[in-house]
Residue frames as qw, qx, qy, qz and C-alpha x, y, z in Angstrom:
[[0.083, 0.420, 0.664, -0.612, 45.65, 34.84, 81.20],
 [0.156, 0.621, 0.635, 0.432, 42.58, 35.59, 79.12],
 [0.085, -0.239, -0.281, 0.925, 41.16, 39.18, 78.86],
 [0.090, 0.612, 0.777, -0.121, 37.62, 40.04, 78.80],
 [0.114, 0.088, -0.171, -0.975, 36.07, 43.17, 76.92],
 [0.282, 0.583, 0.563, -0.513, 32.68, 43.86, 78.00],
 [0.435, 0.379, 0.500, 0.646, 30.45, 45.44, 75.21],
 [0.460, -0.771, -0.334, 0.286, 29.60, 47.43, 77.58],
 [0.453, -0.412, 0.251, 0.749, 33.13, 49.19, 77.46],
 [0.344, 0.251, 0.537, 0.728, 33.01, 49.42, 73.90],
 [0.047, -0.787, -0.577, -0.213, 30.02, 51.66, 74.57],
 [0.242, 0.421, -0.322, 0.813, 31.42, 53.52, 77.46],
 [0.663, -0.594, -0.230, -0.393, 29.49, 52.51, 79.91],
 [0.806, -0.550, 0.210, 0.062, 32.45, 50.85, 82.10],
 [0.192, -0.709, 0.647, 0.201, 36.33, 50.99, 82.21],
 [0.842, 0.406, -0.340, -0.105, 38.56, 48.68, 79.66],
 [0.950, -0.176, 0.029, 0.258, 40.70, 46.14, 80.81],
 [0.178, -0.774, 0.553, 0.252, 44.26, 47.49, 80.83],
 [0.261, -0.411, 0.752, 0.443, 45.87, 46.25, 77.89],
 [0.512, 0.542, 0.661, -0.088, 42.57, 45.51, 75.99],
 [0.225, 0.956, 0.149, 0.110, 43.54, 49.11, 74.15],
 [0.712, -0.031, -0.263, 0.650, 45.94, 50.95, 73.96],
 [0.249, -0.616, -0.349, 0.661, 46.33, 53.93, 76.50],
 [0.109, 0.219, -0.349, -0.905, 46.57, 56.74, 73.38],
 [0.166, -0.430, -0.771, -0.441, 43.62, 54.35, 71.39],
 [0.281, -0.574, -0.735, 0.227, 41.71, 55.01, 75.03],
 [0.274, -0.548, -0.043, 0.789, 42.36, 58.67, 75.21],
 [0.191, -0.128, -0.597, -0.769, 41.03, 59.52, 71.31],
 [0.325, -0.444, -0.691, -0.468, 37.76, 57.60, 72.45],
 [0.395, -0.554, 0.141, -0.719, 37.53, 59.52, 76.17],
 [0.834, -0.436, -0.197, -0.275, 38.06, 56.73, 78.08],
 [0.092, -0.597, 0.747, -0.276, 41.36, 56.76, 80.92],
 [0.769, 0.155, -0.611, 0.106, 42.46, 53.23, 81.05],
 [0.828, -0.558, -0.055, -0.009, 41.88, 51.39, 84.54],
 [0.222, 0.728, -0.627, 0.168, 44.98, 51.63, 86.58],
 [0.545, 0.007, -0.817, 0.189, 46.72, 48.27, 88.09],
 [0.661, -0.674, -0.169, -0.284, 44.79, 47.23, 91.17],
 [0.034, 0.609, -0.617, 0.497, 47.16, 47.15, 94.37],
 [0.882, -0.357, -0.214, -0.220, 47.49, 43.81, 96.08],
 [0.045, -0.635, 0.734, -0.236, 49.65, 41.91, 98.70],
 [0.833, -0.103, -0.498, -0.217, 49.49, 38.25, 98.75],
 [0.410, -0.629, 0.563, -0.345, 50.33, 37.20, 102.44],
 [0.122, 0.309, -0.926, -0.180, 51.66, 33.19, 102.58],
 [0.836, -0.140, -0.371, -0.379, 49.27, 30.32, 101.86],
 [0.270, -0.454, 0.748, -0.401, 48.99, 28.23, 104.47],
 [0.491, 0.007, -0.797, -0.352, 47.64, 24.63, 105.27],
 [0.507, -0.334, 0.517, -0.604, 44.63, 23.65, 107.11],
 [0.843, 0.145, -0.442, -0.269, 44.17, 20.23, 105.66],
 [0.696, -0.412, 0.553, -0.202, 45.10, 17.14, 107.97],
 [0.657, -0.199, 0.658, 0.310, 47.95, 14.32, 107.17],
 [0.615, 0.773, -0.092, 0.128, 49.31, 16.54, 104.03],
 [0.880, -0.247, -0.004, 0.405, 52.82, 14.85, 104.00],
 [0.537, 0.457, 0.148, 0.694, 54.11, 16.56, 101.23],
 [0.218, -0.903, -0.262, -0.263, 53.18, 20.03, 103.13],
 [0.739, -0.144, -0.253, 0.607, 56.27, 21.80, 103.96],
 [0.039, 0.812, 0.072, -0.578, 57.21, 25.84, 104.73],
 [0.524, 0.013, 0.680, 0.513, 59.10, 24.95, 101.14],
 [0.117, 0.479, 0.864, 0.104, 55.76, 24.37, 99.73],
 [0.032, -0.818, -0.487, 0.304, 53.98, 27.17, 101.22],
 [0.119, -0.638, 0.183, 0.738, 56.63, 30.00, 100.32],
 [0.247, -0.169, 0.711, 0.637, 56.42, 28.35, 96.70],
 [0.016, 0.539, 0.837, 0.094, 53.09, 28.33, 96.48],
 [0.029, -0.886, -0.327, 0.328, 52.97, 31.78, 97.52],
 [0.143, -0.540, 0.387, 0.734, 55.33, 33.12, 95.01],
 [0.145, 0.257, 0.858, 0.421, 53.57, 31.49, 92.18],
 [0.049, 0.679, 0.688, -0.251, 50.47, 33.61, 93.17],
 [0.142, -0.825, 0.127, 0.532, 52.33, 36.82, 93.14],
 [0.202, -0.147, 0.741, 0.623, 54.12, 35.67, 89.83],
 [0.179, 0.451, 0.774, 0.407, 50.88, 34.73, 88.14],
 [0.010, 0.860, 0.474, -0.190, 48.70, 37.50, 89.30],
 [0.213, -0.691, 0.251, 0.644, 51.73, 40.14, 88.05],
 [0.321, 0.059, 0.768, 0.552, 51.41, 38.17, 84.61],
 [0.350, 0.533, 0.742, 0.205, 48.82, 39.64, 84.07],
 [0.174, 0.250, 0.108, 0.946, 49.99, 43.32, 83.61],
 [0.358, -0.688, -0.482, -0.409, 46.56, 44.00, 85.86],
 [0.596, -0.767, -0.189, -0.141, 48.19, 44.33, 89.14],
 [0.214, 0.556, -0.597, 0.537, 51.29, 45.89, 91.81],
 [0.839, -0.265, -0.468, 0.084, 52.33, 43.53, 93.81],
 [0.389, -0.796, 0.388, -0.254, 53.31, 44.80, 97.49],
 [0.721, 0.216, -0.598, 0.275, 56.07, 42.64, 98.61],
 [0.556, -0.718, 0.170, -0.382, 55.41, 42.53, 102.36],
 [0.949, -0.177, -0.083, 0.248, 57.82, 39.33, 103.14],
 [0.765, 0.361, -0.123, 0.519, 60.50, 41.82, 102.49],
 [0.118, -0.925, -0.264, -0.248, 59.97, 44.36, 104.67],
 [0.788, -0.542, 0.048, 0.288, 62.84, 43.88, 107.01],
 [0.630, 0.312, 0.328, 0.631, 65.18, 44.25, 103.88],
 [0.222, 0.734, 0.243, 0.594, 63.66, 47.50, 103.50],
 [0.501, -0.858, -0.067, -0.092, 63.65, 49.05, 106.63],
 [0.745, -0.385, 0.247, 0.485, 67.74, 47.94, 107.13],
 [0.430, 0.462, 0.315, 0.709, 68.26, 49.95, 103.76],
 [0.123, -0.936, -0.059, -0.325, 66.34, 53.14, 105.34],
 [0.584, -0.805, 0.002, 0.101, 67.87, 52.77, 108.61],
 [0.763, -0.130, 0.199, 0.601, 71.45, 52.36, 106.88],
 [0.190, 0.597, 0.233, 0.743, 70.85, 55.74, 104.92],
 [0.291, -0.907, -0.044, -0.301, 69.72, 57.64, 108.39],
 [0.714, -0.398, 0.147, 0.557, 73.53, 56.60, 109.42],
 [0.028, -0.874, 0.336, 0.351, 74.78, 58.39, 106.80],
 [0.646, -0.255, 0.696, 0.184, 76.25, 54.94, 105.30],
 [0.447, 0.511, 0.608, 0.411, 74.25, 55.21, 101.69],
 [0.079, 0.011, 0.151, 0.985, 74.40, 58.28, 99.67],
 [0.233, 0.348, 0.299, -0.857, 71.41, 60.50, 100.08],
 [0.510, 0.264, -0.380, -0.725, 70.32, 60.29, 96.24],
 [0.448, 0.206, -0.819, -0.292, 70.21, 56.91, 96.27],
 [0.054, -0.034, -0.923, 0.381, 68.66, 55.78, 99.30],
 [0.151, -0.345, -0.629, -0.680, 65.42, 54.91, 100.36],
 [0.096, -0.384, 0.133, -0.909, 63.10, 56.97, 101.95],
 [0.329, 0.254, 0.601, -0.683, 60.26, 57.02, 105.03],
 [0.365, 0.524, 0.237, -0.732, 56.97, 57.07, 104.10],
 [0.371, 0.441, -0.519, -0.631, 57.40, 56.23, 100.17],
 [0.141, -0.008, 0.985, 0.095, 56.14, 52.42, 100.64],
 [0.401, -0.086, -0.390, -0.824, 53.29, 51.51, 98.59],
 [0.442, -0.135, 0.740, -0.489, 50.27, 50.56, 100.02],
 [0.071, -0.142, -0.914, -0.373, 48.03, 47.63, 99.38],
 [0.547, -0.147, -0.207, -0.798, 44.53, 48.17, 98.41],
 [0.946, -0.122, -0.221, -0.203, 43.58, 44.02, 98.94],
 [0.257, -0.348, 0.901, 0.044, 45.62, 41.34, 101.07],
 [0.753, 0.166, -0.478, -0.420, 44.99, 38.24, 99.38],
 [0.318, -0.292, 0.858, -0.277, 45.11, 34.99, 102.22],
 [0.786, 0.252, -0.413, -0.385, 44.88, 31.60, 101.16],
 [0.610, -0.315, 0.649, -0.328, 44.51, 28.06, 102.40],
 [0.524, -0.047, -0.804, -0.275, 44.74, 24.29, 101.68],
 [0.549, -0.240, 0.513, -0.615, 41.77, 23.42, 103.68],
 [0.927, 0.063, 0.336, -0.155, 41.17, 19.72, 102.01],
 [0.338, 0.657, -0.647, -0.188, 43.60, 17.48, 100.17],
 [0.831, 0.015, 0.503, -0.236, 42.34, 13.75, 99.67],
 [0.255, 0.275, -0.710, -0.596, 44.12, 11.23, 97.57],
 [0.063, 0.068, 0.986, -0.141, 42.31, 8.03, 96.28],
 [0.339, 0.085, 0.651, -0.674, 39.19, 9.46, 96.32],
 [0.843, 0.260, 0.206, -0.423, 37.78, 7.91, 93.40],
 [0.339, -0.370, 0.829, 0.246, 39.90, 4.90, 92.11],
 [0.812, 0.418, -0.209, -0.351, 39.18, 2.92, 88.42],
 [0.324, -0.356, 0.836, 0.262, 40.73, -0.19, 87.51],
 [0.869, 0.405, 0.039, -0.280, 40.07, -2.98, 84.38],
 [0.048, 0.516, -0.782, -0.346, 42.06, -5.22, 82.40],
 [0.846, 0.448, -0.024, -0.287, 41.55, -8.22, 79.88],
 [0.099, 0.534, -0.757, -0.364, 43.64, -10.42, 77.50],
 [0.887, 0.237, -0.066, -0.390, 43.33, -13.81, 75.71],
 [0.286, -0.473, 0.813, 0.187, 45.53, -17.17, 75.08],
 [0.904, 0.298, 0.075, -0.297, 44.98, -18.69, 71.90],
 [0.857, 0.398, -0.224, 0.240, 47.16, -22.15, 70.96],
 [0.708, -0.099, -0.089, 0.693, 50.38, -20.54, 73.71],
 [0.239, 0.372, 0.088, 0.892, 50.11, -17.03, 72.47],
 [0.333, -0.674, -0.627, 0.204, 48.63, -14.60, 74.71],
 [0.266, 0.229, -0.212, 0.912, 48.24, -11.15, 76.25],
 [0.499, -0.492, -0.628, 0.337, 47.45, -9.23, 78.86],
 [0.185, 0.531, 0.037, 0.826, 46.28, -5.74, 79.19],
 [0.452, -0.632, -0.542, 0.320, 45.40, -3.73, 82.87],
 [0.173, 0.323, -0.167, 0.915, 45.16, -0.14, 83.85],
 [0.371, -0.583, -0.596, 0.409, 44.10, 1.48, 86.68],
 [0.000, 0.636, 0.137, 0.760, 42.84, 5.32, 87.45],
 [0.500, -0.281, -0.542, 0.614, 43.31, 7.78, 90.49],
 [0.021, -0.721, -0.179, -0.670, 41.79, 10.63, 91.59],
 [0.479, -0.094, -0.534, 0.690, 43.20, 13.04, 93.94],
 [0.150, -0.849, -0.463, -0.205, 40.81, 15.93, 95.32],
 [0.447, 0.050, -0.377, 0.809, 42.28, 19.40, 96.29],
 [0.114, -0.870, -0.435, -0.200, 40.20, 22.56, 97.69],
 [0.503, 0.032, -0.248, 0.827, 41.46, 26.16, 98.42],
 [0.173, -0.858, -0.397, 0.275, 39.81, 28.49, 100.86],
 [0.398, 0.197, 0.040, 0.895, 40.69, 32.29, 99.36],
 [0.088, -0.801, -0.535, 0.254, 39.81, 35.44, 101.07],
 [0.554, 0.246, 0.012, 0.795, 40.25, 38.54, 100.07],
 [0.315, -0.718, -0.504, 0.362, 40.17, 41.21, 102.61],
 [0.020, -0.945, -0.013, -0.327, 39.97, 45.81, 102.35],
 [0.517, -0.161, -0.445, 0.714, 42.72, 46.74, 103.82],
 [0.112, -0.332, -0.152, -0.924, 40.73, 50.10, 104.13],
 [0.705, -0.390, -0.005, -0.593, 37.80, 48.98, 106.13],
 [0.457, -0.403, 0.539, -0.581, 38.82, 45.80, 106.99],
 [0.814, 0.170, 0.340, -0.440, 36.08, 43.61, 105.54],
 [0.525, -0.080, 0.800, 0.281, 36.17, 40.66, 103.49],
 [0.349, 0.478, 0.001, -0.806, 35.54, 42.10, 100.17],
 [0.712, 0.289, -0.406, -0.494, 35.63, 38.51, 98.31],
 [0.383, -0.279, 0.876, -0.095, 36.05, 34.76, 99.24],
 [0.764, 0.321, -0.167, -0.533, 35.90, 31.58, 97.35],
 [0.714, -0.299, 0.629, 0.077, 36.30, 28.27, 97.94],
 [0.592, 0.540, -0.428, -0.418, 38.34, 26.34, 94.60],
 [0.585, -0.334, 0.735, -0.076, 38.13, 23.07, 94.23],
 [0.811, 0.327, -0.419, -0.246, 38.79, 19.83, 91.48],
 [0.947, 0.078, 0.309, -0.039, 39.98, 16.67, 91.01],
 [0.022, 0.632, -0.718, -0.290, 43.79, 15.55, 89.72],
 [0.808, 0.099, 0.034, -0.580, 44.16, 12.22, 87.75],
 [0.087, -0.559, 0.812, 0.144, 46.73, 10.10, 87.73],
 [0.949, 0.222, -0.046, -0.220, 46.19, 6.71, 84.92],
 [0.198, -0.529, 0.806, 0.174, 48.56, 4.09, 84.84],
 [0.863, 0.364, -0.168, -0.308, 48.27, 1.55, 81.73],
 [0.377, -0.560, 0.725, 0.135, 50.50, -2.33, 81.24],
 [0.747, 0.408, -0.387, -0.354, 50.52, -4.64, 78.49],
 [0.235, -0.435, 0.844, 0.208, 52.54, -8.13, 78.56],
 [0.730, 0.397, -0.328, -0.449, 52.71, -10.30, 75.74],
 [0.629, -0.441, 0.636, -0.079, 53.44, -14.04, 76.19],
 [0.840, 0.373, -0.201, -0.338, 53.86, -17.22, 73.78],
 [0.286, -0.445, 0.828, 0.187, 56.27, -20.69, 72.80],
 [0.919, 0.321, 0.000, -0.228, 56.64, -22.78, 70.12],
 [0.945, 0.218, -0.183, 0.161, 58.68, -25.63, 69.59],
 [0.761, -0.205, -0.266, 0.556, 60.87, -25.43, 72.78],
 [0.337, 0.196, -0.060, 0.919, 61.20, -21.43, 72.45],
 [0.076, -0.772, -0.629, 0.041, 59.18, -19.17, 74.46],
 [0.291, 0.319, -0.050, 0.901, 59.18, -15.42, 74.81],
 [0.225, -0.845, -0.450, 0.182, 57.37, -13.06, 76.99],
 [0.375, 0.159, -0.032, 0.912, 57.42, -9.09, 76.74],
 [0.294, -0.682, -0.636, 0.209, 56.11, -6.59, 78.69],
 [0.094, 0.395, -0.028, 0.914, 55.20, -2.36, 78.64],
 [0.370, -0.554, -0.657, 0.354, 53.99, 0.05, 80.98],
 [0.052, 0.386, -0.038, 0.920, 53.20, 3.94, 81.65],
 [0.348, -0.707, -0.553, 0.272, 51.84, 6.05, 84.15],
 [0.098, 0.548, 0.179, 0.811, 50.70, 9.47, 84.35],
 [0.495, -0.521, -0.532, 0.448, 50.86, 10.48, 87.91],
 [0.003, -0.834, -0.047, -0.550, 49.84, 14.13, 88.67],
 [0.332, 0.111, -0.487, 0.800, 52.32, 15.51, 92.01],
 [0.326, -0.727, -0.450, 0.402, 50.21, 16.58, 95.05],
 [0.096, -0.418, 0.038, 0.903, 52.58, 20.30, 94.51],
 [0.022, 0.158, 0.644, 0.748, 51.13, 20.17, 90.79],
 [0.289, -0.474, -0.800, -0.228, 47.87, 19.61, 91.58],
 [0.226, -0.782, -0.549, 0.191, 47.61, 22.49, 93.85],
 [0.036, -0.300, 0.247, 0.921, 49.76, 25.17, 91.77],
 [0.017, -0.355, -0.699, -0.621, 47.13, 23.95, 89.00],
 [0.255, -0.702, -0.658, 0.098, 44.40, 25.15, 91.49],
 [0.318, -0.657, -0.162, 0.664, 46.25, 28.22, 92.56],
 [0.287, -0.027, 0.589, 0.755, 46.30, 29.04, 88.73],
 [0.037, 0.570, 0.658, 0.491, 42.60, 29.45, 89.00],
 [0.332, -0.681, -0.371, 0.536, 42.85, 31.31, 92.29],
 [0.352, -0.228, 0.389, 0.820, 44.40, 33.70, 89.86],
 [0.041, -0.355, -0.567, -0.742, 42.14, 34.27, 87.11],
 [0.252, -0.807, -0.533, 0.027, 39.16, 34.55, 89.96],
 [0.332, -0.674, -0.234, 0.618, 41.21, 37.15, 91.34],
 [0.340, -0.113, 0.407, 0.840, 42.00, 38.76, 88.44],
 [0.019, -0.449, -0.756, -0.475, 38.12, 38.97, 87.34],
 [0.340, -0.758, -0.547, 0.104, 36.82, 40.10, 90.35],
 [0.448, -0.598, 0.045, 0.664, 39.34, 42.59, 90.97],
 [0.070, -0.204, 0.417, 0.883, 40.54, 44.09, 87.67],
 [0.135, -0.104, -0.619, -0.767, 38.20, 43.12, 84.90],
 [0.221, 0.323, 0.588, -0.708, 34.91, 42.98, 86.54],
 [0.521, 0.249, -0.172, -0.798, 32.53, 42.12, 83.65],
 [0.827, -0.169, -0.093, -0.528, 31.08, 38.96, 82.67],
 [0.660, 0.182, -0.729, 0.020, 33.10, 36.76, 83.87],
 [0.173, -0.297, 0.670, -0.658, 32.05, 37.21, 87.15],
 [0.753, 0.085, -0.105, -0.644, 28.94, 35.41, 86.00],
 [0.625, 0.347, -0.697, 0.060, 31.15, 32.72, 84.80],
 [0.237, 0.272, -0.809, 0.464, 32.35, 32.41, 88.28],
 [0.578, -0.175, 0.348, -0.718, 28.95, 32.95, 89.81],
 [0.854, 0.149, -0.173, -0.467, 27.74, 29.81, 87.95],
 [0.557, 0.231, -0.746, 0.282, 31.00, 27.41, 88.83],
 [0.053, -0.252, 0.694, -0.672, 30.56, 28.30, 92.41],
 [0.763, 0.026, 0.097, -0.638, 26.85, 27.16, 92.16],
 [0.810, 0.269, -0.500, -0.143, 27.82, 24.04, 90.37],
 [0.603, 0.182, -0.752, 0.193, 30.21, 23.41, 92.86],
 [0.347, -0.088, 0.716, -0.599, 27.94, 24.07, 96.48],
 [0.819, 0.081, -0.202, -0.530, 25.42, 21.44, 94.39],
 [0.788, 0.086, -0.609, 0.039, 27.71, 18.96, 93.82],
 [0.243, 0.227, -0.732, 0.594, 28.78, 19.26, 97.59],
 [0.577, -0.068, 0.181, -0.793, 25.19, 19.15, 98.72],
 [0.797, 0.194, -0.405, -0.403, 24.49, 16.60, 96.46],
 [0.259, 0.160, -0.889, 0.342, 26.94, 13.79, 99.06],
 [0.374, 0.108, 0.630, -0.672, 24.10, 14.44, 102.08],
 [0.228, -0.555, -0.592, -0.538, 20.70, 13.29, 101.78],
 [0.113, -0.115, 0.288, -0.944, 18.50, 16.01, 103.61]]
């Protein structure tokens, strides 16, 4: 996960990334090093229509990948709210008496989240722009034959990301691209005098539906990571993708 240093910082004009410095480097030049933002990622769900592949499987895997990638980046404490049950049977087995005192855990000592993070597939289209071609020649018997073909699958993820403090939605952003799957064949024919031969190759490079929306959930990440931790220019960055991409979704209509 890339990290951004403002020059800004360097000035002192605005907190460093965590891990841009080190905490002692930050502390010589008067500046206390941002602490990890507090998040809880709650399970992605699907609002998309006739996603086969779309299982609870999916969803739980898709949410752990969030929580995994967004922890990679040494920016943030993940709350672990699926587990809660877990905890609570641990207190309640210490207020029997059942776990030693030192060791058990306590009321009151869970950490809260600052942000839930909730996420959606709200589109998932294959097909939606398709390529084919192919060629070949036959000179005298001898011959060949080349064809390939191109797929494009379309994914889009609705992310919100809500105060748990007030309430409000304090970011949201729709992410969307395009997977590609190419698939290339060759065959080679021919015969002389009474012998003929024929050989044939093939490949394909097929991108998975799951792939093709962890790869998305990979940028869900970094947005969150920008907006949330590092907060300098790459929010631009994002300001200027999200433009790009309510054009091109404008651009389908004519008005």
């Amino acid at each position: 996960m890339r990290r951004f240093v403002s020059s800004l910082a360097f000035a002192g004009l605005m907190p460093v990334a965590l891990g841009a410095q080190s905490p002692a480097l930050a502390q010589v030049r008067g500046v206390a090093p941002r602490q990890p933002v507090t998040v809880a990622v709650k399970e992605i769900t699907n609002n998309a229509s006739g996603v086969w592949w779309w299982s609870p499987r999916v969803s739980k895997q898709l949410t752990d990948m969030l929580s995994n990638e967004l922890k990679s980046t040494g920016n943030f404490t993940l709350v672990e709210r699926a587990g809660v049950k877990q905890v609570l049977d641990e207190q309640e087995l210490a207020e029997l008496g059942i776990t030693r005192q030192s060791t058990a855990p306590k009321r009151g000592m869970m950490t809260g989240a600052k942000y839930y993070v909730l996420g959606a597939v709200s589109d998932y289209q294959q097909g939606t722009e398709t390529k084919s071609g192919g060629g070949g020649f036959n000179i005298m018997g001898f011959g060949q034959r080349k064809s390939s073909s191109e797929s494009k699958a379309y994914v889009a993820l609705d992310v919100r990301v809500v105060d748990t403090t007030t309430g409000e939605i304090a970011y949201s952003r729709t992410i969307e691209g395009k997977a590609t799957s190419k698939s290339q064949s060759k065959s080679t024919s021919g015969g002389m005098y009474g012998i003929s031969f024929s050989d044939s190759q093939s490949s394909s490079n097929k991108v998975p539906a799951s792939k093709a929306v962890r790869a998305a959930m990979i940028e869900v990440s970094e947005y969150l990571n920008c907006v949330l931790y590092l907060r300098n220019s790459c929010i631009a960055d994002y300001d200027r993708k999200e433009q790009r991409r309510r054009e091109a979704t404008k651009d389908v209509l004519e008005f």
